[in-house]
C-alpha positions as CSV (number, residue, x, y, z in Angstrom):
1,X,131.5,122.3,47.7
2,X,128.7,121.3,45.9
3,X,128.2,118.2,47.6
4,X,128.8,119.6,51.4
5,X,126.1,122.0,50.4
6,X,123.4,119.3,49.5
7,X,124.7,117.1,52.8
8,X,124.0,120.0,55.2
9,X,120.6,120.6,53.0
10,X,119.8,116.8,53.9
11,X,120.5,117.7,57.5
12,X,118.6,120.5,57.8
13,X,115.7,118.8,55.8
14,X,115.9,116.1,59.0
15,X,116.0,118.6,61.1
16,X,112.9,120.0,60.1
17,X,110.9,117.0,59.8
18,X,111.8,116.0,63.1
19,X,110.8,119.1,64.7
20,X,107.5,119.0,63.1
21,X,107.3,115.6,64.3
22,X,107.0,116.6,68.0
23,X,105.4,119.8,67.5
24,X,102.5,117.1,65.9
25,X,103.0,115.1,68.8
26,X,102.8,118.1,71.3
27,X,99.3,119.2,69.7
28,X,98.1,115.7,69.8
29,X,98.6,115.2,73.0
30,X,97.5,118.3,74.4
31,X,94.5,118.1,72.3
32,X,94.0,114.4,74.1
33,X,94.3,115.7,77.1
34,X,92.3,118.2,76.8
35,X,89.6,116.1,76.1
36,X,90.3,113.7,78.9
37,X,89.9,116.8,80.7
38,X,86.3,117.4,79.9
39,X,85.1,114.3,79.4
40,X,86.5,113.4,82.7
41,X,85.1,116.6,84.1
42,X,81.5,116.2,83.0
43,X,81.3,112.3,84.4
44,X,82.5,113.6,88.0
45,X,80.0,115.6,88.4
46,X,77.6,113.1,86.8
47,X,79.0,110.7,89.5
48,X,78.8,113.6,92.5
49,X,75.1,113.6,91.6
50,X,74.5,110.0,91.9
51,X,77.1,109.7,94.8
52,X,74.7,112.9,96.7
53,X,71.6,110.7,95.5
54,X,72.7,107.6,97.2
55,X,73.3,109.5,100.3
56,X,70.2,110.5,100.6
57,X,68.7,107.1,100.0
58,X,71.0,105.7,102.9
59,X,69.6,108.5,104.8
60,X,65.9,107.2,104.4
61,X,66.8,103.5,104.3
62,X,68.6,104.2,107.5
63,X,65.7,106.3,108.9
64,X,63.0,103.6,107.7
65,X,65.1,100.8,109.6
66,X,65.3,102.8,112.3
67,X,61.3,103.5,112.7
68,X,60.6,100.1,112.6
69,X,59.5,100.4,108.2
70,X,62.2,98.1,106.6
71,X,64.4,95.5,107.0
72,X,68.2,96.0,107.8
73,X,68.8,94.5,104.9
74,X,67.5,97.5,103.2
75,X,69.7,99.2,104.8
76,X,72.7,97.3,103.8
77,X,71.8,97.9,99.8
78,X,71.7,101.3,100.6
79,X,75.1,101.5,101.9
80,X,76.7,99.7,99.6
81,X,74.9,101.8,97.2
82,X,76.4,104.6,98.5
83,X,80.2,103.1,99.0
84,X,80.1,102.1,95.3
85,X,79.2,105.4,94.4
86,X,81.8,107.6,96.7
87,X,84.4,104.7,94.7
88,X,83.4,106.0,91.2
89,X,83.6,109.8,92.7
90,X,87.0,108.8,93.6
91,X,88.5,106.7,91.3
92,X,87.3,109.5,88.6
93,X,89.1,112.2,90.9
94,X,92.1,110.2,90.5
95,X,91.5,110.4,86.8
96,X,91.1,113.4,86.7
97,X,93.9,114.6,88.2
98,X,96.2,112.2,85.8
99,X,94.6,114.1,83.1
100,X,95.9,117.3,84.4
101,X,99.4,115.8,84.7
102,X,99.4,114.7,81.4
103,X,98.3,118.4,80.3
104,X,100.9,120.0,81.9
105,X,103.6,117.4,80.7
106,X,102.0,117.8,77.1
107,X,103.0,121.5,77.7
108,X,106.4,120.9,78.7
109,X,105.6,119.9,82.2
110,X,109.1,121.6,83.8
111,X,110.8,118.6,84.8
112,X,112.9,116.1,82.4
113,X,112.1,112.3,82.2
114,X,115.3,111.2,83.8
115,X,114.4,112.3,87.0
């Protein structure tokens, strides 16, 4: 008796350090994506800022080229200024958005990894 009582004691004891386990994993990974989240946030709209600047720059280089004032090559910068900030815009949209799905899986995310 004595030693069916310390066997199921050892099983419980593994039970409980594995569910600790992935409750520590749960928090970690919320926590880190969490902090994707707002991280991520605060460089979109860093990058919307530039990506609205740029515009307007294309606007005037286009404007300047236009009136005779610049070179088309001036242009050209500009809207490959502007294409390579719309890209970051994006690219950290996409990120952003992989944050939340890691978020939601950290949180139990409803579906199971076999499908």
């Amino acid at each position: 008796m004595g030693a069916q009582a310390e066997i199921a004691g050892t099983l419980r004891d593994r039970a409980v350090f594995a569910y600790e386990n992935v409750v520590r994993g749960a928090f970690a990974e919320t926590e880190n994506a969490l902090a994707a989240i707002d991280g991520l946030t605060r460089q979109l709209a860093q990058a919307e800022a530039r990506r609205r600047a740029a515009g307007e720059t294309l606007r005037v280089a286009h404007n300047r080229y236009a009136n005779g004032y610049a070179s088309y090559l001036e242009e050209l910068d500009a809207q490959r200024n502007a294409f390579s900030a719309e890209n970051t815009v994006l690219q950290l949209r996409a990120s952003l958005l992989a944050a939340h799905v890691d978020l939601f899986r950290a949180l139990g995310g409803g579906w199971s990894a076999s499908a």
